[in-house]
N, C-alpha and C positions, 0 to 999 in steps of 0.2 A: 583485401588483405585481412587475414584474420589475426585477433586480440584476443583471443580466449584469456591470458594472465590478468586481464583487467577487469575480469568476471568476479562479481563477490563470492560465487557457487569454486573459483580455484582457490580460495584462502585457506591455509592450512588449520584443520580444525581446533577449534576452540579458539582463532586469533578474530571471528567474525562476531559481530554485536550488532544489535538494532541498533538505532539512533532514537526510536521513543525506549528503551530500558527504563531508563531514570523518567520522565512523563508516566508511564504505564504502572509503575511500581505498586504493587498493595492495591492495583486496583480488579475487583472482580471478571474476574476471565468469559462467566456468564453473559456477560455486559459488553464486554469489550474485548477484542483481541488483536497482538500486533502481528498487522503480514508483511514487512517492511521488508521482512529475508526470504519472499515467495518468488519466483521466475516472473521477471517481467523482461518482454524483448520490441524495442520500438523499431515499428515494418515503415519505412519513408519509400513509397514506389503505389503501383497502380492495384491497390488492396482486392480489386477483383482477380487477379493469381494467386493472392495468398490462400492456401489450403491447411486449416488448422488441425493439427490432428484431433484428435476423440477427448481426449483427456486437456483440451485446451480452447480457449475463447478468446475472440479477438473483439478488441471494440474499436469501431471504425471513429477517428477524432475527424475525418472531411474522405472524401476519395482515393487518399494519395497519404493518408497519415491513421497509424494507430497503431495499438497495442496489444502484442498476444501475452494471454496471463497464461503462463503453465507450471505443471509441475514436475519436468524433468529439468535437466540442466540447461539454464538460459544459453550459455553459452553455446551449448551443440545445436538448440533450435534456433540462436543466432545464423550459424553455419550454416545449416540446413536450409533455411529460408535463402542464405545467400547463395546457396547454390540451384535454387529456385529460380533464380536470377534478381530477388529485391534487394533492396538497400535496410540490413536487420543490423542495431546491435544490443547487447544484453542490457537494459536500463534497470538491472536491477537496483545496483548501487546509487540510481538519480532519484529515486520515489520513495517514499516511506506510508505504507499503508495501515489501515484499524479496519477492523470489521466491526459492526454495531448492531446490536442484537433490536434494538428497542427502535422504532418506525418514531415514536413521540422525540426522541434525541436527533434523530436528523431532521426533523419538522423545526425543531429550535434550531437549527443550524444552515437549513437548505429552504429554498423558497419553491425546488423544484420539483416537479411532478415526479413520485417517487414511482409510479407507472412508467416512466418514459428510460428507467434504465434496462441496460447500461447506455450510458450520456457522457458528460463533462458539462460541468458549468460550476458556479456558485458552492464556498462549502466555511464558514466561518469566517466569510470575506474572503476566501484565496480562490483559486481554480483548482478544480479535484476532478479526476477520472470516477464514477460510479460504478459499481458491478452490485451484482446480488446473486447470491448462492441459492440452492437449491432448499437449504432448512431455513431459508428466510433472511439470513444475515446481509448488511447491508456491509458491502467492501467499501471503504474511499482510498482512494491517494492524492497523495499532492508531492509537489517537490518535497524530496528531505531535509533541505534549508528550511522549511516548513510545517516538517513533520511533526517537530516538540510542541512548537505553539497550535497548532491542528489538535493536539492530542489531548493539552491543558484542555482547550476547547469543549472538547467530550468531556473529560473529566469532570469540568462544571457542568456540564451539562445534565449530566448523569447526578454529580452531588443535588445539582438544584429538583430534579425530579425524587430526590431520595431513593435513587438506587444504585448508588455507590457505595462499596466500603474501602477503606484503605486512610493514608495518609491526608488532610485538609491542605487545603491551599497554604503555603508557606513552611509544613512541617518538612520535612527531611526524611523520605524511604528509609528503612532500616535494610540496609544491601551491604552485601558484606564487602564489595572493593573501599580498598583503601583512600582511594580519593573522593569516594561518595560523601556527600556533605560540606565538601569545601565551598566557600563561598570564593 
């Protein structure tokens, strides 16, 4: 049975938000970037059928579980896999991911062999999926329930190596929504 409306890629535009916005705010893009609103589709079935297309990557979390990153609409590569015959649904809206430019900020952050991605394990004390792109950037994700604090995470991370600019710890992003900065 297909859910396509419960796809964050069917939200009527401009009503969609990351969940790091306010984490991420002021902070340099060279450094850091949020993928939280990228296609992510979790495959639950026998991952030796799954055929990724060209433009997509799947990371295997055991046999029988993982995750295709892509960049068309989650939901249709949802469908598509299900008519493959696996068990696919769009997990976009469950993960919240950062890309990180600098190898020394996941060394502070990951105890794992930054060779051995893409993986899962270890990531500021939570559990994160691993990817790495082709210019070098290192992708993570973790649950979205997770994402802000993941993100703070980097953010020191990044402050504490001095190569961050933006807002310190405790100051308040200057963002134009109205309820930014409530306590």
């Amino acid at each position: 049975m297909s859910r396509p409306f419960l796809s964050p890629s069917r939200c009527e535009a401009g009503t969609l938000t990351s969940p790091l916005r306010r984490a991420l705010a002021g902070v340099d893009p060279a450094a850091v970037r949020d993928l939280s609103l990228e296609g992510i589709v979790e495959i639950r079935d026998d991952l030796a059928t799954v055929a990724p297309a060209a433009d997509e990557e799947l990371v295997r979390l055991s046999p029988r579980r993982g995750y295709l990153f892509t960049d068309d609409d989650p939901a249709d590569v949802a469908e598509r896999m299900r008519a493959a015959g696996v068990l696919a649904f769009d997990a976009t809206g469950a993960l919240a991911g950062v890309a990180i430019a600098s190898e020394q900020v996941m060394r502070r952050l990951t105890d794992l062999d930054l060779d051995d991605i893409p993986t899962a394990g270890p990531f500021a004390h939570v559990t994160a999926i691993f990817r790495r792109d082709a210019a070098g950037w290192f992708a993570v994700y973790v649950q979205q329930e997770l994402g802000h604090y993941v993100a703070e995470a980097v953010v020191d991370a990044l402050a504490g190596l001095g190569m961050s600019r933006g807002p310190t710890r405790g100051q308040t992003p200057n963002v134009s929504d109205s309820d930014e900065g409530r306590a």
